[in-house]
N, C-alpha and C positions, 0 to 999 in steps of 0.2 A: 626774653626768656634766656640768652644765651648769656647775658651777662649777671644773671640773677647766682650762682655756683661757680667760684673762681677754679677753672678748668683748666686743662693744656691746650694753650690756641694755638702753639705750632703747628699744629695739620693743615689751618685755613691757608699759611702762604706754603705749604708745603703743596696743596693741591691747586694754588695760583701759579706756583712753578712749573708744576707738570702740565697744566691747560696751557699755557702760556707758552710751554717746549713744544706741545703737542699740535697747536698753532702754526709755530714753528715750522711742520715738518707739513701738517698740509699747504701752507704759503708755499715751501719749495716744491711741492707735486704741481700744485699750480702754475708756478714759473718753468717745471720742465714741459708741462703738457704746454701753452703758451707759446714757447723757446725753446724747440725741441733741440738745442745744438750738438750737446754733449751729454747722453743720456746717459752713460756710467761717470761721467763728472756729477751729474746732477742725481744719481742714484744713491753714488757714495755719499754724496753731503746728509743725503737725508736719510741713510742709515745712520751718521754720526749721528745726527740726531734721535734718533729712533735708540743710541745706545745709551746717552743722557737719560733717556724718557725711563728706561727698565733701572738703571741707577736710582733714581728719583723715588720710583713704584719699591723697589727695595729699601729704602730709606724711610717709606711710611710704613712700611711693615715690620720692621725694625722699631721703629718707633712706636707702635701699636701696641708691640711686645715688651714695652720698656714703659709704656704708660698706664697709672691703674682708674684714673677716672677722665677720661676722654669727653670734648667736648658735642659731640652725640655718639648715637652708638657704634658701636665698634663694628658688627658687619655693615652697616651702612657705611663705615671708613673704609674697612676692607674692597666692597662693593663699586666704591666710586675710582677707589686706584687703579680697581682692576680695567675696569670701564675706560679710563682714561689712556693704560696701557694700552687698550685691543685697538683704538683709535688710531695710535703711532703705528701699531704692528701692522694694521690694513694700509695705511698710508706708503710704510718698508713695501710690504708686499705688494701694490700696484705699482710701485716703481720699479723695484726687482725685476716684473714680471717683462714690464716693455726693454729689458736690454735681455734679457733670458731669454725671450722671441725674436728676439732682433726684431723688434717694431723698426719700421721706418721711419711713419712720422704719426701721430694723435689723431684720431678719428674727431667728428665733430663730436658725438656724445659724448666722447671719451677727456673733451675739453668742457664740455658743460655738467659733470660731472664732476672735471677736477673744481670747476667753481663752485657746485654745492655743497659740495665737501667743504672748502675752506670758510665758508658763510657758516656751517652747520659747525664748525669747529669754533670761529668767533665769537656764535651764537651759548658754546658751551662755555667757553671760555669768560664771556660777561655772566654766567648763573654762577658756574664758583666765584667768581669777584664777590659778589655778595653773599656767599657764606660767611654767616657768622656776623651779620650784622644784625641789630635789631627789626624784627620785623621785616627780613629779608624778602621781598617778592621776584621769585625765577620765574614768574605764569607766563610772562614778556618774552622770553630767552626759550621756556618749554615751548610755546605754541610756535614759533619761530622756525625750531628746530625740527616738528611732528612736519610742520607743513615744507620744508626743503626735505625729510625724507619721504614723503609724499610725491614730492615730486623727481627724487630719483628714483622712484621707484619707476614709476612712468616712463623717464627716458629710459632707462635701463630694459622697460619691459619692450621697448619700442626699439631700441636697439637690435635687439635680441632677434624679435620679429623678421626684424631687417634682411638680418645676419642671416635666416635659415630660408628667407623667400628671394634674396639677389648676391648672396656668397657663393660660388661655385667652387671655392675650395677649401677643402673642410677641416686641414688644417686651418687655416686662419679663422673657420669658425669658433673651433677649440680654442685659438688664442683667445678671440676678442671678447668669446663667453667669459671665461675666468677673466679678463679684465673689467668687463663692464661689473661682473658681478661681486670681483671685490672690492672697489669702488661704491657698488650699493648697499652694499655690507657695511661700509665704515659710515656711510649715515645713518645706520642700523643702532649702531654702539656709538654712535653722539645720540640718538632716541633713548639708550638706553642710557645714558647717563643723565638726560633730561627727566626722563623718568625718577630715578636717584634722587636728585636734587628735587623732585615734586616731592616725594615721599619725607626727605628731611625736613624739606622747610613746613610740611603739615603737622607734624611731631613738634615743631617748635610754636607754630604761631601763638 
């Protein structure tokens, strides 16, 4: 279907760039949760990255704007940049957050956490590869990605739990809340881009 209407394909590697950056920036949340050494070394890297990523996200919109017959719909274009930005943005903001606290070191959720994140970002990251090919199937990549936020939700709910039945100090509850919980938010907006890429590749099969 997608090669039936000669269309503009620059969006497909325009949105392999951005998954591909957005990867990126979860691998290095990974590596700092992990290797906790240098948390403002390893915050700044992956804000640079995170400023690539809103580069990128301007560049399709730009391009959106400049394009009159797009290779699917245009809020679905719209929709998936945006998605792919909030992804880097929660990624910025849990790292942000542990040097804004002065975390000492990663909690265990807070480590299995940064793994599903990046599985969930991989996981998004293989469904745009196949945009755009015939007969694209993301059902492998969606289901993937429902059931690693599935199960941050779980640690995160269990975290949480933790926090308010053996924390005695409430700052640090306040910290580790908003950590775990924006961390489970950005597997949130990998769902939701899975989501996305469900709805494209229906419109096309």
């Amino acid at each position: 279907m997608f090669g039936l209407i000669p269309r503009e394909t620059a969006f497909f590697e325009m949105f392999k760039k951005a998954a591909h950056n957005m990867i990126e920036g979860s691998r290095l949340l990974k590596d700092m949760m992990e290797n906790f050494r240098d948390p403002v070394g390893q915050a700044s890297r992956i804000k640079d990255v995170e400023h690539i990523g809103d580069s990128i996200t301007h560049d399709i919109a730009r391009k959106l704007n400049q394009t009159f017959i797009t290779p699917i719909d245009r809020e679905d274009i719209h929709a998936l940049a945006s998605a792919l930005d909030d992804i880097l943005d929660l990624v910025e903001a849990v790292a942000d957050r542990f040097v804004v606290f002065k975390v000492t070191k990663p909690t265990e959720p807070s480590l299995k956490l940064a793994d599903i994140l990046y599985q969930s970002s991989v996981a998004v990251g293989a469904g745009i590869d196949r945009l755009g090919q015939p007969h694209a199937d993301v059902t492998e990549c969606c289901v993937l990605v429902n059931s690693l936020e599935n199960e941050a939700d779980r640690i995160t709910r269990d975290a949480i739990s933790y926090l308010f039945e053996q924390e005695k100090d409430p700052i640090a509850v306040i910290k580790w809340k908003e950590i775990y919980e924006n961390f489970e938010e950005g597997t949130d907006r990998c769902e939701d881009v899975a989501n996305i890429l469900e709805r494209i590749a229906l419109k096309h099969i």
